[in-house]
VEXDREN-2710 file (C-alpha; in Angstrom, 1 decimal):
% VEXDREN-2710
k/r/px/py/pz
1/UNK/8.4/41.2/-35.9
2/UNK/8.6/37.4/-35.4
3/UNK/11.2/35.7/-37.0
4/UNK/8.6/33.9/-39.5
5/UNK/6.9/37.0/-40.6
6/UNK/10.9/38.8/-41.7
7/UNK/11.5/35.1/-43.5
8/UNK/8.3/35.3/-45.4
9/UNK/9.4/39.3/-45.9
10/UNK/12.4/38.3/-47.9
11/UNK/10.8/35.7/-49.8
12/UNK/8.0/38.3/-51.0
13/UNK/10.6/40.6/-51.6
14/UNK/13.0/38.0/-53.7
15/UNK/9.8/37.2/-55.7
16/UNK/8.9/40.6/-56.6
17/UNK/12.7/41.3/-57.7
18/UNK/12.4/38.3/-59.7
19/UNK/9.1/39.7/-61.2
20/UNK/10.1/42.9/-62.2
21/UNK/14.0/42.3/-63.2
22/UNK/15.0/43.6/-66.3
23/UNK/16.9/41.1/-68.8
24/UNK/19.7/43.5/-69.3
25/UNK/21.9/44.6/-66.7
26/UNK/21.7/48.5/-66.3
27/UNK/24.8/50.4/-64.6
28/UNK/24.7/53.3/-62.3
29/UNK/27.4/55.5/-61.6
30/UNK/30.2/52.3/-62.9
31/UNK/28.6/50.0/-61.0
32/UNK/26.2/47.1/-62.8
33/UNK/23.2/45.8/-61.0
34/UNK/22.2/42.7/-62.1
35/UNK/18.4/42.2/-60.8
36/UNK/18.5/38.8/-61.4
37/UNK/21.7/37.9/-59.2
38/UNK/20.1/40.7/-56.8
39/UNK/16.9/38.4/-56.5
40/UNK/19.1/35.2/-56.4
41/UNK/21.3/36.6/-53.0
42/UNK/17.8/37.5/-51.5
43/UNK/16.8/33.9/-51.7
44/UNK/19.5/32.5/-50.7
45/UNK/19.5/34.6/-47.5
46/UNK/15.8/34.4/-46.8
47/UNK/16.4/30.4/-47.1
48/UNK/19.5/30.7/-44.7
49/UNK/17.1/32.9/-42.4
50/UNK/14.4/30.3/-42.2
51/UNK/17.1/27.3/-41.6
52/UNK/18.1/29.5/-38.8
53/UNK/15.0/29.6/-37.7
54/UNK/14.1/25.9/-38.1
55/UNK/17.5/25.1/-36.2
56/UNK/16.3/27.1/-32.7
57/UNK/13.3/26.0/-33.4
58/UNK/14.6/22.5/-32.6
59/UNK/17.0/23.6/-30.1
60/UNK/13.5/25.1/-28.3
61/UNK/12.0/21.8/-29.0
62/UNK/15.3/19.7/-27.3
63/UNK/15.1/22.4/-24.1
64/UNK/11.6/22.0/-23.6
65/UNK/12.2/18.1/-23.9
66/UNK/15.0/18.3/-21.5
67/UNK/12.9/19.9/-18.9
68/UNK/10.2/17.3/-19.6
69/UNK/12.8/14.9/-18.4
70/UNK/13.7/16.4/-15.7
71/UNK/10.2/17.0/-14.2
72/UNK/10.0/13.1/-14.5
73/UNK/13.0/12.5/-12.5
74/UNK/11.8/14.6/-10.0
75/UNK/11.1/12.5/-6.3
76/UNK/7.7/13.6/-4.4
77/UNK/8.2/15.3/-1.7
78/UNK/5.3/13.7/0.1
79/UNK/6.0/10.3/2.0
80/UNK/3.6/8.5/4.5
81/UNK/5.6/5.0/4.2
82/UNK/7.3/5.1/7.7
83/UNK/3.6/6.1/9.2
84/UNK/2.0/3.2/7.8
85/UNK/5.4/0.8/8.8
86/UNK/4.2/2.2/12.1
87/UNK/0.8/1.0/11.8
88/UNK/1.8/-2.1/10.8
89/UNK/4.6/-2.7/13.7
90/UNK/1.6/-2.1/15.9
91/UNK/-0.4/-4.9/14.3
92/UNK/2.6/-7.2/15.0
93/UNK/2.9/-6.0/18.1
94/UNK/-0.4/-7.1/18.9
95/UNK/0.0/-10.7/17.4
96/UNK/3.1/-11.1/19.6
97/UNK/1.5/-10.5/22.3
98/UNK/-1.5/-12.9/22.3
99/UNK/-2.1/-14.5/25.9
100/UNK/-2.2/-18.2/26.4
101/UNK/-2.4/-19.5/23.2
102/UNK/0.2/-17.5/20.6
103/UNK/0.3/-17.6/16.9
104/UNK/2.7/-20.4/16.6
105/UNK/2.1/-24.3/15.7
106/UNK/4.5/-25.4/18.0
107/UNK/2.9/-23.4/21.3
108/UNK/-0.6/-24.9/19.7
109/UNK/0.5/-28.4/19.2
110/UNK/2.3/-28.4/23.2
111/UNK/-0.9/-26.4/24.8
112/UNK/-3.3/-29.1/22.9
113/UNK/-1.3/-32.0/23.9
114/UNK/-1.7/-30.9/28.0
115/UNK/-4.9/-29.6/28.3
116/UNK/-7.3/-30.3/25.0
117/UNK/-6.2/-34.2/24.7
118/UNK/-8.4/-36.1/22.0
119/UNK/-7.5/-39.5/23.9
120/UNK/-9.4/-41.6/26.7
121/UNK/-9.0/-39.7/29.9
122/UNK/-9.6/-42.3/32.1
123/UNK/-6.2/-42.4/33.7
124/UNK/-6.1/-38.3/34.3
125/UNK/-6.4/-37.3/37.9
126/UNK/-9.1/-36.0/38.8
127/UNK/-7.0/-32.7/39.8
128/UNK/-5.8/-32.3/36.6
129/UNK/-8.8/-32.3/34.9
130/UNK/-10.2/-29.3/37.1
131/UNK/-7.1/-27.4/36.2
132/UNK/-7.0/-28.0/32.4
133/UNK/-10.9/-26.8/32.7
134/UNK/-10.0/-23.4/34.4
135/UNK/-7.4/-23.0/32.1
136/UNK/-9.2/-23.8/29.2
137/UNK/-11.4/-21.1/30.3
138/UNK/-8.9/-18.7/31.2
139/UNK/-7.7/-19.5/26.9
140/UNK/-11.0/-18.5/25.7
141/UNK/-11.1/-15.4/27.8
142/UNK/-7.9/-14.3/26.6
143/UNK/-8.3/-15.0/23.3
144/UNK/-11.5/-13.0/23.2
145/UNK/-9.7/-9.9/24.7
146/UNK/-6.9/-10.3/22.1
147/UNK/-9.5/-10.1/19.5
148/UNK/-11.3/-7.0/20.7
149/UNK/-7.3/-5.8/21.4
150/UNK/-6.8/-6.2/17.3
151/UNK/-10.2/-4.8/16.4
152/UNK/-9.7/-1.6/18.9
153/UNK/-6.3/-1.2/17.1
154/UNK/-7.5/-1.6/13.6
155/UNK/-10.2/0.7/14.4
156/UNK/-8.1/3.2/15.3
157/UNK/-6.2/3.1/12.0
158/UNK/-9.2/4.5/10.3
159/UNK/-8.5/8.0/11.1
160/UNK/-4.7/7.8/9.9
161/UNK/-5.7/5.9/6.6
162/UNK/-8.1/9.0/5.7
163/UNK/-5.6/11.4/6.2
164/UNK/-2.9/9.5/4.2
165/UNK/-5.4/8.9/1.7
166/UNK/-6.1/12.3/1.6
167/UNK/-2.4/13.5/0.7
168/UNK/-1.3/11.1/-1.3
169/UNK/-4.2/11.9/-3.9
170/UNK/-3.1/15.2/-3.3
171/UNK/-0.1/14.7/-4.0
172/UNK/-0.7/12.7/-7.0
173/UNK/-3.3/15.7/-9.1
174/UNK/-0.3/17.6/-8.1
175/UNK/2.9/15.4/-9.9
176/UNK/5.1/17.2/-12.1
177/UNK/6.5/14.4/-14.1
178/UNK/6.1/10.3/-14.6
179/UNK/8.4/9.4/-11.5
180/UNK/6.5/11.3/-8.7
181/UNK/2.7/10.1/-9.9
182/UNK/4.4/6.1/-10.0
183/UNK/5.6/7.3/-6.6
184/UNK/2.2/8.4/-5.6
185/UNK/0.5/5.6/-6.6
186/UNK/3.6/2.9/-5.1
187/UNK/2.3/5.1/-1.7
188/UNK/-1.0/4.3/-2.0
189/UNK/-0.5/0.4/-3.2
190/UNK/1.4/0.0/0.2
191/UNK/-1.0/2.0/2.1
192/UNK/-4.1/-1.2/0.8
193/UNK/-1.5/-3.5/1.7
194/UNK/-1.6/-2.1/5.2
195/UNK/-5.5/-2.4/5.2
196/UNK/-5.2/-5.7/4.4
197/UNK/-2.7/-6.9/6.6
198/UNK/-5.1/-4.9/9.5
199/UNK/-7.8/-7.1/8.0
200/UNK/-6.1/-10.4/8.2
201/UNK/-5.1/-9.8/11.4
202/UNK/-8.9/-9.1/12.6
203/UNK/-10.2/-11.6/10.7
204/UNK/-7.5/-14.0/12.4
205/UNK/-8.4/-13.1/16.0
206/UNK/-11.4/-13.8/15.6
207/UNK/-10.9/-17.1/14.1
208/UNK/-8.6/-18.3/17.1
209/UNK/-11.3/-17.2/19.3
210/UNK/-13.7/-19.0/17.8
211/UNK/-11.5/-22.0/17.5
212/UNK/-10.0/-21.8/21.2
213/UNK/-14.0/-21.6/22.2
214/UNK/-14.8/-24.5/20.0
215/UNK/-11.9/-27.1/21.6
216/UNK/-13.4/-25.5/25.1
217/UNK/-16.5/-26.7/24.5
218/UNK/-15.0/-30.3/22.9
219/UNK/-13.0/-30.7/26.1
220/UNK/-15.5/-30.0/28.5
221/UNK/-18.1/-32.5/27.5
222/UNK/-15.1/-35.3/27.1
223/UNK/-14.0/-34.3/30.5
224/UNK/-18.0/-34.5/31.3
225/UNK/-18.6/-37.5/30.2
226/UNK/-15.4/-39.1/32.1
227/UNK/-16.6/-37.7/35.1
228/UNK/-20.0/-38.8/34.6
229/UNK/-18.5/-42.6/34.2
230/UNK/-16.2/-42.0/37.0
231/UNK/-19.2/-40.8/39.3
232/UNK/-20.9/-43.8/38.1
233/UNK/-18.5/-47.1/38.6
234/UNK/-19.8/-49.7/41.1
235/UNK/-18.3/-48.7/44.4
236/UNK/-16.5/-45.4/43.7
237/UNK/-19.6/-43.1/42.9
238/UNK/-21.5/-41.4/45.6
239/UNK/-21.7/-42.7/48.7
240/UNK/-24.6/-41.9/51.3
241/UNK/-23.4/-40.4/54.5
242/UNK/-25.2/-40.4/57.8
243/UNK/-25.3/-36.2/58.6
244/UNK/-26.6/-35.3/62.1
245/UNK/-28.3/-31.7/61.5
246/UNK/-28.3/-31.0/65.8
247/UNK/-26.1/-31.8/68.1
248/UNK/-28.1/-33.9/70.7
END
């Protein structure tokens, strides 16, 4: 029998003695029962009993909340942080390494200077104006390769993000307490900062390709034109040459 149903027992049972008691005392044998006092002690035990009860019924209540508690402190045992730091490294890695031209302003501001000018080339010799066109060229070339570098790497990430996905949401549905669900989700807010770090570095190779093409392209028609005006001036341009096709 639960301990509710013996409380409500006595309390049925103090009731009934109440009920039924006699207003005179009766004696048996020299001793007096007094129903009364009888049904009196019965109440006062059953409500003792049912304080009892009410008291481990909190004590219950604090355990369970304890355990609650700790269930929230608890860590998850799933991390994929030091895979997607590794992903990320990578991506640096890749940035660090761009031929040529790197991600710096100081690099792009010295290359520029030598062999993009924006000013009159008319004193340049004419040597160094077919050199800063090869390498010109040779900048847009590498800066294409870097940017199919950064999208072959990005690309590549794709496989690891669905599998980290994967156990992190698994992990997450699975979370015993408050601490390892934040956890989960901390996990997965760093794993769409990883995407997006992957994406700006795409987006950014391709945009210095494009640009490094673009000041080609501005170069070579300056460096056109100044050998169009060279070719051109009064006495320096082309001159005929007598050529004897057989030797007589």
């Amino acid at each position: 029998m639960t301990r509710s149903r013996i409380t409500h027992l006595a309390l049925g049972a103090a009731a009934l003695a109440l009920a039924v008691a006699a207003p005179a005392d009766a004696q048996f044998g020299g001793i007096v029962y007094d129903p009364t006092n009888y049904a009196q002690n019965v109440l006062t035990a059953a409500r003792s009993l049912q304080q009892i009860n009410n008291q481990i019924t909190q004590i219950q209540n604090q355990a369970q909340s304890l355990i609650n508690q700790a269930r929230n402190l608890t860590n998850l045992p799933t991390s994929v942080l030091s895979t997607i730091q590794q992903d990320i490294g990578r991506t640096r890695a890749l940035i660090t390494q761009a031929q040529q031209i790197a991600y710096r302003v100081e690099n792009i501001d010295q290359v520029f200077s030598q062999r993009y000018p924006s000013g009159s080339l008319a004193g340049t010799p004419s040597g160094t104006l077919v050199t800063n066109a090869q390498t010109r060229w040779t900048d847009a070339l590498a800066a294409y390769q870097d940017s199919l570098r950064t999208g072959a790497t990005v690309t590549g990430n794709l496989d690891g993000t669905a599998a980290q996905t994967s156990t992190l949401v698994t992990a997450s549905q699975g979370a015993t307490g408050a601490l390892q669900a934040a956890q989960a989700g901390n996990q997965l807010i760093a794993l769409q900062t990883r995407q997006l770090a992957d994406l700006t570095a795409m987006l950014a190779a391709q945009a210095r390709a494009n640009a490094i093409q673009s000041a080609r392209a501005a170069a070579d028609e300056a460096q056109g034109r100044e050998e169009a005006r060279r070719f051109s001036q009064p006495g320096t341009g082309y001159v005929a040459q007598s050529v004897a096709l057989f030797h007589e």
